[in-house]
Each structure stands twice: as structure tokens, then as C-alpha cells.
C-alpha positions in Angstrom: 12.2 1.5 13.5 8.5 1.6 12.1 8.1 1.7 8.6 4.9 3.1 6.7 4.3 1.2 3.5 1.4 3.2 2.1 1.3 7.2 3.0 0.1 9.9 0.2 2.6 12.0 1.9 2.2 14.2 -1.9 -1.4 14.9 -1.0 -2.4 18.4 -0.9 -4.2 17.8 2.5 0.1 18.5 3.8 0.6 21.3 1.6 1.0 23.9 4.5 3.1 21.7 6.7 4.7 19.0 5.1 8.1 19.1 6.0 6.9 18.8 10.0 4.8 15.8 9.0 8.2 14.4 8.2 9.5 16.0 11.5 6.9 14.2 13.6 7.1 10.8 11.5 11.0 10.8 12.7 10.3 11.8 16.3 7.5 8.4 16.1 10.0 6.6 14.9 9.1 6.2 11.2 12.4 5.5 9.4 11.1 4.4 6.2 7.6 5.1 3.9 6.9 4.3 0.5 4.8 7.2 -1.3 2.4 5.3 -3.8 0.8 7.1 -6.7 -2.8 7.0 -8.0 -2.2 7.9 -11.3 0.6 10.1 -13.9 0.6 13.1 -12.2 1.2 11.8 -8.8 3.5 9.2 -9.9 5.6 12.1 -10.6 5.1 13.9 -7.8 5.6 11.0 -5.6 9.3 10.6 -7.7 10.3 14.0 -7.1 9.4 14.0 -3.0 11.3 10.9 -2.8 14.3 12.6 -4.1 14.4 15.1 -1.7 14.1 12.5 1.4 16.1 9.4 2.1 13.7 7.4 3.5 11.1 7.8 1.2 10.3 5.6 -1.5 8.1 6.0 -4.8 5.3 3.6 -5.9 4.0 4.3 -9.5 1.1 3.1 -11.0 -3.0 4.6 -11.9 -5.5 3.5 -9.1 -8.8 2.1 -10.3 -11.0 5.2 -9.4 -8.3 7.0 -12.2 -8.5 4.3 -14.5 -10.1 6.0 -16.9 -7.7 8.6 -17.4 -5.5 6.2 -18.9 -3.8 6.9 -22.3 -1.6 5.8 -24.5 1.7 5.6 -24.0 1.2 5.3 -19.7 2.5 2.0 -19.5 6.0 3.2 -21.5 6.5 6.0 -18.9 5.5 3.7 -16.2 8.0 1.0 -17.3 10.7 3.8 -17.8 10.1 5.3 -14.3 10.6 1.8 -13.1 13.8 0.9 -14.9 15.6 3.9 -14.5 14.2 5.8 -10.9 16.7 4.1 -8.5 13.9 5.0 -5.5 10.7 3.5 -7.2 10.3 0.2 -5.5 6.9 -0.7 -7.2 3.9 -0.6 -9.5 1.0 1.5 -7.0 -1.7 1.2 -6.3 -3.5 -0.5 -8.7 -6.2 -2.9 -8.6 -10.3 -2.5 -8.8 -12.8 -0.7 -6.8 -16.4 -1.3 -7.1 -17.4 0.7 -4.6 -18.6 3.6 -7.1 -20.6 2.6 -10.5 -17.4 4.9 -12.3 -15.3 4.1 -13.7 -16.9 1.1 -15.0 -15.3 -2.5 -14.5 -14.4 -3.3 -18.1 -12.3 -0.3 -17.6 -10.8 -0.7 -14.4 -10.1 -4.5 -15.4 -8.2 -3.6 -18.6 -6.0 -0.8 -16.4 -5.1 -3.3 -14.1 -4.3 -6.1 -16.4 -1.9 -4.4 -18.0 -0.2 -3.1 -14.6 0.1 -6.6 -13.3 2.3 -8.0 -16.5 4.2 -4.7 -16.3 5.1 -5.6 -12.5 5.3 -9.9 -13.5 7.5 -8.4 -17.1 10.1 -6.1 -14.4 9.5 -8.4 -11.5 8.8 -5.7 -9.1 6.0 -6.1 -6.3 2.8 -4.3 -7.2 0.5 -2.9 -4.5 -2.8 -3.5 -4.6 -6.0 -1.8 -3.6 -9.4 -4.2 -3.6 -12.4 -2.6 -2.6 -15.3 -4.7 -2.8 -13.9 -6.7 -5.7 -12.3 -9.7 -4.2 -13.4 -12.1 -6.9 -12.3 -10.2 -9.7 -9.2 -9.1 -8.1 -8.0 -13.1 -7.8 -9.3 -14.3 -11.3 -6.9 -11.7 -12.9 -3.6 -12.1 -10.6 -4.6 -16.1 -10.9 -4.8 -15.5 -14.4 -1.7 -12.9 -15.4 0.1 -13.1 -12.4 2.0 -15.9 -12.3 4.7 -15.1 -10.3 3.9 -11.9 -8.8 4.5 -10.4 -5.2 3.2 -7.8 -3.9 0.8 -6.5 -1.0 -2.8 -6.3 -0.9 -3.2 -2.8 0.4 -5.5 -2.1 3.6 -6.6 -6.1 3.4 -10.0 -6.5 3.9 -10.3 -10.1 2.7 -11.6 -13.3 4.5 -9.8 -15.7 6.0 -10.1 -18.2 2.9 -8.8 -15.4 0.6 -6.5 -14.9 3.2 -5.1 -18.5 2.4 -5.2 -18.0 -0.9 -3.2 -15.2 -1.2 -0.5 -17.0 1.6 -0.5 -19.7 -1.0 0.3 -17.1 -3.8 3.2 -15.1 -1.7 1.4 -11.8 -0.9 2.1 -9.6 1.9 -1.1 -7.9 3.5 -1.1 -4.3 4.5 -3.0 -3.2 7.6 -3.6 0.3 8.1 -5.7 2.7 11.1 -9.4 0.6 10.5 -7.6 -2.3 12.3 -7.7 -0.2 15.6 -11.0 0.7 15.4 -13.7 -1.6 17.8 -16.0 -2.8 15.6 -13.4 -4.1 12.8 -14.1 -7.3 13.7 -12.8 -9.2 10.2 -9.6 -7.4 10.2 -8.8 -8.1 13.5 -9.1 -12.2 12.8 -7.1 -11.7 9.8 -4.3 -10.1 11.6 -4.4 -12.5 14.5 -4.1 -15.2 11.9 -1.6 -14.4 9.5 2.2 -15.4 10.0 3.9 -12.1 11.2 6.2 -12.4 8.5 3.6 -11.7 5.8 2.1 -8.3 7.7 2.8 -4.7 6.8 2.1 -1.5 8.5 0.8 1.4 6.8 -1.0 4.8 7.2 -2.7 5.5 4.0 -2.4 9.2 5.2 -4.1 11.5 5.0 -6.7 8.8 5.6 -8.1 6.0 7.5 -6.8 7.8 10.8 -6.5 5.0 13.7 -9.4 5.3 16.3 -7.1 7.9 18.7 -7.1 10.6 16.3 -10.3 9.6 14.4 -11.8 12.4 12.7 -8.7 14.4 12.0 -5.9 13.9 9.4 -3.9 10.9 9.3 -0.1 11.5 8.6 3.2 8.6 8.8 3.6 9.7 12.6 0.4 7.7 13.8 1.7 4.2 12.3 2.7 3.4 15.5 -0.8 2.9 16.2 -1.6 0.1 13.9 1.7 -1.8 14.9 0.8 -1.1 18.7 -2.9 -2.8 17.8 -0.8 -6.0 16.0 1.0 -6.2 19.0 -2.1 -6.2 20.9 -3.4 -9.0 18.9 -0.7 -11.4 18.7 0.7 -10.3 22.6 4.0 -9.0 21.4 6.3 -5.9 22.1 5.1 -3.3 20.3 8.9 -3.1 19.1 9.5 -6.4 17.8 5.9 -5.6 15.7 8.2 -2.6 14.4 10.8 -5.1 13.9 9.4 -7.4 12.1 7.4 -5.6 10.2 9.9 -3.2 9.1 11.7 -6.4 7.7 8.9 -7.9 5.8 9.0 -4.5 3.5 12.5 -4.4 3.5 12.5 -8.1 1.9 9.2 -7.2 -0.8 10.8 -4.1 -2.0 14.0 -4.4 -1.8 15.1 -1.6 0.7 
């Protein structure tokens, strides 16, 4: 069983034919996806599709491009979704993107802070998205996160990071760029890591791997990123699944 750790299955991109994505993400072999929010209105959205599948699971949390939508009163509706919600499994995604001069970094930083001691206060894993922003990223889970797991969402990190965060306890996340030729960095990574710290995801609707690059990435196609793992570390394509499906199973307790 493959199971997809990070798909916006809520986007609207599905609007006209989600229940088939679900469909086709059975027929793949996809057992189990986590659905993780990007800010309050998705966090519920991502609640309520849970509820009408079995093997979907919530994330809740406001990503750093929505971190300045952040209010008052967030982190008590985030910390009640968590404590009472028996299918959210985690505070996502969350983290800092300096890929865009908006929202600025003060603000991202304080939004994320604040996320991290709400998943180290519930001990629940946190999933994290770091884009461009590896430095800052580490000075605030070294810093508030004392005891935290979690994965680092679509890893794009260096090998010394990559030690780092072994050191730490994180799981890493690898999505459809790892198929593509020229992704060089991820490819070391994956070939490096101990298998029982990897993750498959989609991050549908995108990153679509290269054999449907160019069109919208759905759960279904995560069989392409554990088919490139296996590749990589010359394994059966099923005992990537395997193990894999496992290492979530253990982080979010599934």
C-alpha cells in the first residue's frame, strides 16, 4: 500500500472530479493521504473531506505565504481542532518561504514560532515547508523545538542539513521533483538517507512527477516518486511502498 503524506486533495483544481481522483488513488494503490492545510479556511475544509473518507487524514496549520492573515484567536481554534478532531494527525504546513518578498520574514517567523510550541505543547508532528530559508528554518526548531518530530515537506536541504535534521528525528518528504533528470541534490539526499526516515508524497495538484509533467498532479501518481526511491536505493518498488507507508504510520500515529 502507498501512502501520500502531503496532497491538497481540497484544492479547487479537483472541484469537477474529485471523488474519481479518489477512484484512481485506490486503483494506484494509495490507501492512505494526509490532506494538509495552508491556512483557517482550508484547515476546515481539509477536516470536513477527511470525514467523509477513511483513509484521509487532516493536517491543520497557516503556511508562510498565508502568514499574514493570521489573527487572533488562530492558535485556540488550531489547538481545539487538534485536541478534539480524532482524524487531524498534525500541525500543516507551516514553516518560512522566502521565495517571495511577501509576506515579510518578521511575519512569517512569528507565525511559525508559535505553530512549533503548539505542536512541541500537544506533541504532535508538525510538517514543514522551507523554501529557500534553511537557516532560519533550523535556528527556530533548534531554538523552540526541543522535542519535536515532524517532516520536512518536499526536502530540498543538503546533505549536512540532512544530518542535522537525522540528528533531530525528522522525517523528509519527497515528492514528483525527485523524478525529474536534472534534480541532482534531491536525488543524493534520497540515496543517502536511512529508508526509515523517507516519505512519499504528491503535493497535488502540484509538482507533477516528470511522466505527467505539465498536467495536474493528483494522489494516483505517488507511485511515481516511490518507483524513483526504488530506483535509487535498487529496491522493489513495493517494499519502497512498504516501508514508506510504515514510516507515516509511526510519525502520525495512523
Amino acid at each position: 500500500m502507498l501512502f501520500d503524506t502531503h496532497c491538497h486533495v481540497n484544492d479547487s483544481a479537483y472541484d469537477a472530479d474529485r471523488e474519481a481522483v479518489f477512484k484512481r488513488a485506490a486503483a494506484a494503490g494509495v490507501g492512505l493521504m494526509i490532506c494538509p492545510a495552508t491556512d483557517m479556511e482550508t484547515s476546515a475544509q481539509c477536516i470536513a473531506l477527511a470525514g467523509e473518507h477513511d483513509g484521509l487524514y487532516a493536517a491543520v496549520g497557516i503556511h508562510p505565504e498565508e502568514a499574514a492573515k493570521a489573527k487572533d484567536g488562530d492558535l485556540d481554534q488550531l489547538r481545539q481542532w487538534l485536541t478534539e478532531e480524532k482524524k487531524v494527525v498534525a500541525v500543516g504546513e507551516v514553516g518560512l518561504d522566502y521565495h517571495w518578498p511577501e509576506p515579510s520574514r518578521e511575519i512569517q517567523k512569528k507565525v511559525f514560532i508559535d505553530q512549533v510550541k503548539l505542536a512541541v505543547d500537544l506533541d504532535v508532528p508538525i510538517i514543514i515547508h522551507d523554501r529557500e530559508a534553511h537557516g532560519d528554518t533550523l535556528d527556530i526548531l533548534r531554538q523552540y523545538g526541543k522535542g519535536i518530530r515532524g517532516v520536512f515537506h518536499c526536502y530540498s536541504g543538503s546533505l549536512e542539513m540532512t544530518d542535522e535534521l537525522l540528528r533531530m528525528g525528522f522525517y523528509f518528504g519527497f515528492d514528483g521533483p525527485l523524478t525529474y533528470p536534472n534534480s541532482k541534490r534531491a536525488k543524493r539526499v534520497a540515496s543517502h538517507l536511512p529508508l526509515e526516515r523517507m516519505l512519499i508524497e504528491t503535493d497535488c495538484p502540484y509538482l507533477t512527477p516528470q511522466a505527467h509533467r505539465g498536467q495536474r498532479n493528483e494522489p494516483a501518481y505517488v507511485r511515481y516518486v516511490a518507483e524513483e526511491i526504488a530506483n535509487l536505493r535498487g529496491l522493489d518498488v513495493e517494499e519502497v511502498a512498504g516501508i514508506t507507508t510504515e514510516n507515516a504510520r509511526r510519525l502520525f500515529d495512523i
